[in-house]
C-alpha positions in Angstrom: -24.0 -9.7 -6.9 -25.4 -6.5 -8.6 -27.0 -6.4 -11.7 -28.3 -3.5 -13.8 -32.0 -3.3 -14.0 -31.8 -2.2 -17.9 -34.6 -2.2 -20.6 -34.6 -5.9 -22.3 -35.0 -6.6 -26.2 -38.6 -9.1 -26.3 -37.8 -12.8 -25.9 -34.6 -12.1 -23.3 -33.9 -12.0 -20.0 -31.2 -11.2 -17.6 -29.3 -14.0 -15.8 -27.5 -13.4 -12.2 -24.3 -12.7 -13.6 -25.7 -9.6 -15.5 -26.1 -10.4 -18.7 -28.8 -10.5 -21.0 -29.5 -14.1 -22.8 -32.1 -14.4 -25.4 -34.7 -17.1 -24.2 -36.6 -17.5 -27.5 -35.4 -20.1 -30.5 -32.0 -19.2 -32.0 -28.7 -17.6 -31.3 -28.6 -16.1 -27.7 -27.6 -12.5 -27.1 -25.5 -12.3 -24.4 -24.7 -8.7 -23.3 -22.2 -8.2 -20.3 -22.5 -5.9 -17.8 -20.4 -2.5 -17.0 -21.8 -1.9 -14.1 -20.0 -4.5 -12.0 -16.2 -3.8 -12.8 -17.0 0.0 -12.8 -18.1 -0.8 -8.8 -15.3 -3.0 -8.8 -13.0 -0.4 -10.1 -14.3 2.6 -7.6 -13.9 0.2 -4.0 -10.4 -0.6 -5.7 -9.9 3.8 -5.9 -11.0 4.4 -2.8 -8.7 1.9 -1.7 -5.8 3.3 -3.5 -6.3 6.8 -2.4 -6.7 6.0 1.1 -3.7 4.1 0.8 -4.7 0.8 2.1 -3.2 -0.3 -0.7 -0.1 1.6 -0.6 1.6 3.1 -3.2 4.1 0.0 -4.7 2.1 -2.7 -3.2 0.7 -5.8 -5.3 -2.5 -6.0 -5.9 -4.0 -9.7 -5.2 -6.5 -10.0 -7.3 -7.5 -13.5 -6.2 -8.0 -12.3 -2.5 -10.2 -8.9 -3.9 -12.2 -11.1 -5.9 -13.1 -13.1 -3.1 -13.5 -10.1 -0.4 -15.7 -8.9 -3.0 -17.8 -11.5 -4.4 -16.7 -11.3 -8.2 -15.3 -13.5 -10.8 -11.8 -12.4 -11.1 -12.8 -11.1 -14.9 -15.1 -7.9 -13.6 -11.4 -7.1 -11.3 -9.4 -7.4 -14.3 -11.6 -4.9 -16.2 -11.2 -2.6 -13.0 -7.8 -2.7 -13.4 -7.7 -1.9 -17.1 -9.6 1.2 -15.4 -7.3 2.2 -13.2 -4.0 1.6 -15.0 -5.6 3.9 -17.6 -6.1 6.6 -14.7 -2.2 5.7 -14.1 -3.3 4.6 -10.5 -2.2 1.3 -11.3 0.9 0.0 -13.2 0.7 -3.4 -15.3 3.7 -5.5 -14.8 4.3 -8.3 -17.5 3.9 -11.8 -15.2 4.1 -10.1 -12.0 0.6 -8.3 -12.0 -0.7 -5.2 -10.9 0.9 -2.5 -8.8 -0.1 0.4 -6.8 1.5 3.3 -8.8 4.3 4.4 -7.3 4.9 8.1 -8.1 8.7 9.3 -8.8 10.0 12.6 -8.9 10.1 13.0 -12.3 6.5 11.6 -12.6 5.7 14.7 -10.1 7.6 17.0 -11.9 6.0 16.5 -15.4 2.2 15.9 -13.9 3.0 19.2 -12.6 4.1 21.2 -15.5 1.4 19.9 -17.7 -1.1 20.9 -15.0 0.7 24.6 -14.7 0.2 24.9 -19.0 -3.4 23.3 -18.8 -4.8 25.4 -15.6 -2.7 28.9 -16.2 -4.4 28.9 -19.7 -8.2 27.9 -18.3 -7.7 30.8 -15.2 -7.1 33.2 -18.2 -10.1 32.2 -20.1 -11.9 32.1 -16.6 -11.2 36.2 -15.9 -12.5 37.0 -19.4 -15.8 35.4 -19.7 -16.9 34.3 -16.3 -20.5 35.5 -15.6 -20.9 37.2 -11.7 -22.5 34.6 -10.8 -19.7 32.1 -11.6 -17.7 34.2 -10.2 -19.4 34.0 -6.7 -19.9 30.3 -7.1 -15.7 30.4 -7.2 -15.9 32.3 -4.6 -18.3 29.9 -2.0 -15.8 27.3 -3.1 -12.8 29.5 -2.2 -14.8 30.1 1.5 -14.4 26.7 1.9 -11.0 26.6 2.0 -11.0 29.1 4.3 -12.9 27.0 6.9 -11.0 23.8 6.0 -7.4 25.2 6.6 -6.7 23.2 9.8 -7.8 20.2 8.0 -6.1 19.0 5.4 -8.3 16.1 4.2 -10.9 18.6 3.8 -8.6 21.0 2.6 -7.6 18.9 -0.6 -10.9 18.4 -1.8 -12.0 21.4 -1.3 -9.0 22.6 -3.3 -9.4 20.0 -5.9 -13.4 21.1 -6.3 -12.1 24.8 -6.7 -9.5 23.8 -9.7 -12.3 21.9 -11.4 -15.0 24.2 -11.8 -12.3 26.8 -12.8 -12.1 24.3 -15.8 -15.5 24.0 -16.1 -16.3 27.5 -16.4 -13.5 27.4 -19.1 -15.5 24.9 -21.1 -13.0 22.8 -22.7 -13.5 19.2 -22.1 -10.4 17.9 -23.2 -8.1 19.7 -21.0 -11.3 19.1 -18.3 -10.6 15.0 -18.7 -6.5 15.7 -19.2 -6.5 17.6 -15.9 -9.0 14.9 -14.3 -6.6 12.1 -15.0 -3.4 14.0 -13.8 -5.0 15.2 -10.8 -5.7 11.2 -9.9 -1.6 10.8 -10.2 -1.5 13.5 -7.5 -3.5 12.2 -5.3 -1.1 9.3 -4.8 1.0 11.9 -2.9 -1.5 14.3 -1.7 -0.9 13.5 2.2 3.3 13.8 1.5 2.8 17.2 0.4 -0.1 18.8 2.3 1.5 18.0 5.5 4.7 19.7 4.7 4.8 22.3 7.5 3.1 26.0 6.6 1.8 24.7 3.2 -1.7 24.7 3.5 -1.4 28.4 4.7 0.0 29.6 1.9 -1.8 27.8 -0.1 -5.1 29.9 1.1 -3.1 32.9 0.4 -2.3 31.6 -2.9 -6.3 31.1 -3.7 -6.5 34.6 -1.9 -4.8 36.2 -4.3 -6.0 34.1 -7.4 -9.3 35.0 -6.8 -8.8 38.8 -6.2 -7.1 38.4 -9.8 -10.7 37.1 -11.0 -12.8 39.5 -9.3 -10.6 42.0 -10.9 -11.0 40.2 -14.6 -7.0 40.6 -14.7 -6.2 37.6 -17.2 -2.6 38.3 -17.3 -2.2 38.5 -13.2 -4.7 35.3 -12.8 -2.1 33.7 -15.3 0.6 34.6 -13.3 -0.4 33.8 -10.0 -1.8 30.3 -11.1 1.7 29.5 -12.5 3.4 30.6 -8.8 0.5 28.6 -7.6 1.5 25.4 -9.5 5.5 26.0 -8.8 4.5 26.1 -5.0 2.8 23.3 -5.5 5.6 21.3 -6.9 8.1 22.2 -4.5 5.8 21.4 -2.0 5.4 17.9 -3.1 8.8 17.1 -3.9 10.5 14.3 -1.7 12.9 14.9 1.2 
């Protein structure tokens, strides 16, 4: 089991469960460790948005402990993670759940993330430096190459919407946007493989970033809202 190799108070040591224990006279200090249910909590995401566990499926935490070596307590931290992300959905006596995502949970991740992401692109066309500017560009190559892949094509896509928000430099629509963008990904494959989408998608970024080149913050605005409403439809169930 892993441990974290941290700087110890004198008179303490670390036990194999991670935790630090005083081992002089008097009351021990016992510390636990974050950095277990944090892996814990990444092999369970990776899981998620792979979908071996599929959206709506229980989660057994007695079995994932035991695949992965834990006390169930480090897994039920993970899942306080993860329901917090809104990957996972807490059920009073049943458990944990996959999240499923509804149509309506689609539609309103997807407005906020039109509001949140038309205002950065603005912000993004006034005070981008050139060089930013040609960063957003490398990234917007690599959409280019990764157009027959859609795998590829979604993280390259998702890497090109973040740094638009980190150039904006507002870390609180940064982590809002973070933890909606996890919700999408529960339905990424559904609406990426909708027939012509990635294409226009690329034309989409096309024009986006001949908006930014420009420093047009009204058209960026604009064309990141279509981008969004394209988006949605795309996603939308049959």
């Amino acid at each position: 089991m892993n441990t974290i190799d941290a700087p110890k108070p004198p008179g303490t040591s670390v036990s194999a469960r991670g935790t630090v224990a005083a081992s002089g006279p008097g009351e021990r200090l016992r510390l636990p460790s974050t950095a277990l249910y944090e892996q814990v909590a990444e092999r369970l995401r990776s899981k998620i948005m792979s979908h071996t566990l599929a959206p709506g499926s229980w989660i057994d935490e007695q079995a994932l402990a035991a695949e992965y070596g834990t006390s169930r307590t480090p897994l039920r931290e993970a899942l306080k993670v993860l329901a917090a992300e809104g990957l996972v959905t807490m059920k009073l006596r049943r458990g944990a759940y996959v999240t499923e995502v509804s149509q309506r949970d689609l539609a309103e991740v997807f407005h906020l993330l039109s509001l949140l992401e038309c205002d950065a692109v603005g912000v993004v066309a006034e005070v981008a430096s050139d060089a930013q500017l040609a960063e957003l560009a490398a990234l917007h190559a690599r959409l280019e190459d990764a157009v027959t892949d859609a795998d590829a094509f979604f993280a390259a896509n998702e890497r090109f919407h973040m740094r638009l928000l980190e150039i904006a430099d507002n870390r609180w629509r940064n982590q809002m946007v973070a933890d909606m963008r996890q919700v999408m990904k529960l339905n990424r494959h559904h609406s990426l493989l909708k027939e012509g989408r990635l294409a226009a998608s690329l034309k989409e970024h096309r024009d986006l970033m001949a908006a930014l080149k420009a420093r047009d913050p009204v058209q960026a605005k604009y064309l990141m809202q279509l981008h969004m409403a394209q988006g949605k439809e795309a996603a939308a169930f049959p």
